[in-house]
C-alpha positions, 0 to 999 in steps of 0.5 A: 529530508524536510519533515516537519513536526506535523507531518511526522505525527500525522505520519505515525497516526496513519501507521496506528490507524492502518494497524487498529483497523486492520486488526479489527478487520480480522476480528471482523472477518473470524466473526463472519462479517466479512466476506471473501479474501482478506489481505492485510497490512501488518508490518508493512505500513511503514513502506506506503506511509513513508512512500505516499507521504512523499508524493504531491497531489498530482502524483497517481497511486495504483497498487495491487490487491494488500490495498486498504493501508494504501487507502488510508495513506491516500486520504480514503476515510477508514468508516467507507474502507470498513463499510466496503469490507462490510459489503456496505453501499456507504463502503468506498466501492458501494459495497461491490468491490470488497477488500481487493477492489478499492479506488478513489480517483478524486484522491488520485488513488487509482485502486487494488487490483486482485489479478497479479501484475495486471495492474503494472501496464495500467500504471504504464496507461496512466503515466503515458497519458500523463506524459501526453497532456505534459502534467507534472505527475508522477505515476506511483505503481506498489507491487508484490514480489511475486508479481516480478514473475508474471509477463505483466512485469516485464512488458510495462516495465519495458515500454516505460523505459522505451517511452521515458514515461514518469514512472515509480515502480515500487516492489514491496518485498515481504519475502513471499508470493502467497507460501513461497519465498522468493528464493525458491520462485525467482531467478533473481532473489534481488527483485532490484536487479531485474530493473537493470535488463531494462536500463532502469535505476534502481534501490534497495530500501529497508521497509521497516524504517518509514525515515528510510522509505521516506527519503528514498522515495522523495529523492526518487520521486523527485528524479522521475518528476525531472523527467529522467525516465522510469526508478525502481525502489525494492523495499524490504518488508515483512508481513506478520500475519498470513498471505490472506486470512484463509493462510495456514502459514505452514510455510514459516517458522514462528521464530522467523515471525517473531524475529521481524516482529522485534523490527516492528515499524510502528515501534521503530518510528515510535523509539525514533520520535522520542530519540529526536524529541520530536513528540514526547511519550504522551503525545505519541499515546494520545495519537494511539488513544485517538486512532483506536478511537476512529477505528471504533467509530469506523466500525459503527458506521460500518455496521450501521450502514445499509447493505445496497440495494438489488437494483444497485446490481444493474448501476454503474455498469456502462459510462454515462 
């Protein structure tokens, strides 16, 4: 790995930055400010940290609708990813798209999408096109466990391999497709070994650990940008909170929570940078300090920005 200091703090302030706002993002949601669904990140922030930290400028992000700690790693600013939660015209998507629909092509971040699977043969689109025009880019495509269920997965993943196209596919495993574990849904409880009916390469990686999606995901990367044909990493996380903030999570058991909660990411990284001196206690707090800090001024922005405007309804709906 070639992780210099600087990347390391930026990476850490990034897992605290996606933690706060999505914290704060619940409050705001119990206060009735935010409308429809809301799918947050908690415990998984060390799985997009450590994997779009490894990616080049070139390299494509699509992934499904848990998408605003995606957002945050791709570059997207936390004040337009609150304000589009807030249904704001300054939010990412002009306030239309809400949690599940944000994208920022210019930042090579190719969107949540709320339909299940249906974003895995976009991401095969994507990398073809790529392929057409020889660009050296890799198409990154983040889906849930659940998706690897759905024909969607199974079609793209395929045809990437019939077409050698340079494509990631990344399965963030947070044990369960909305209440139901993957046991009880999939033939295959080692989402990984489904890449094998396809001839795919593929990994199991601890999601937990950003050092070890960082590294996996560089190495793998790097194999697809070669030109070897299509990877598959199955990353092992955990989300603390409910599928969506409408969960009862009946499904679960607190002691099960709580005992991933002990394997907490940002805490793992935390413990790892001061083992390797790589930053010491009070810079580590004053990253903490400084990301509560934007959330707060985050939210500012967003509760100050206006709401869109009627005519804004009819905008945007065919291409120039």
């Amino acid at each position: 790995m070639n992780i210099n200091p600087e990347k390391h703090l930026d990476m850490y302030y990034q897992m605290v930055l996606i933690r706060r706002m999505e914290e704060r993002a619940a409050e705001l949601y119990q206060q009735g400010k935010i409308g429809g669904f809301l799918h947050l990140y908690i415990g998984q922030e060390a799985v997009s940290t450590g994997l779009i930290g490894a990616r080049l400028p070139q390299d494509r992000v699509i992934t499904a609708y848990r998408d605003h700690g995606v957002a945050v790693n791709c570059g997207l600013p936390v004040n337009a990813i609150l304000a589009e939660l807030l249904g704001k015209a300054t939010g990412v998507s002009k306030g239309r798209g809400g949690s599940m629909h944000m994208a920022d092509t210019s930042r090579n971040f190719w969107g949540g999408h709320a339909i299940v699977g249906s974003h895995l043969p976009l991401a095969a689109g994507l990398a073809l096109g790529d392929q057409y025009a020889n660009k050296d880019a890799v198409t990154i495509c983040m889906f849930g466990d659940g998706a690897t269920n759905i024909g969607y997965f199974h079609e793209a993943l395929n045809l990437s391999k019939v077409w050698k196209l340079p494509l990631l596919w990344v399965c963030e495993n947070n044990q369960y497709g909305m209440g139901t574990t993957v046991e009880h849904a999939s033939a295959v409880s080692e989402i990984r070994q489904k890449a094998e009916g396809y001839g795919i390469p593929n990994e199991r990686v601890d999601g937990m650990d950003i050092i070890a999606v960082y590294d996996a995901s560089s190495k793998a990367i790097e194999r697809v940008r070669s030109g070897e044909g299509p990877y598959l990493l199955e990353i092992m996380t955990y989300r603390f909170r409910g599928h969506s903030m409408g969960d009862p999570e009946r499904y679960r058991e607190q002691a099960e929570i709580k005992k991933w909660q002990e394997q907490d990411p940002i805490g793992i990284y935390h413990s790892y940078l001061l083992g390797k001196k790589i930053a010491s206690s009070d810079e580590l707090t004053g990253i903490e300090k400084r990301a509560e800090e934007d959330v707060k001024a985050a939210e500012a922005f967003a509760q100050t920005s206006p709401e869109p405007t009627p005519e804004e309804l009819f905008m945007d709906i065919y291409v120039d």
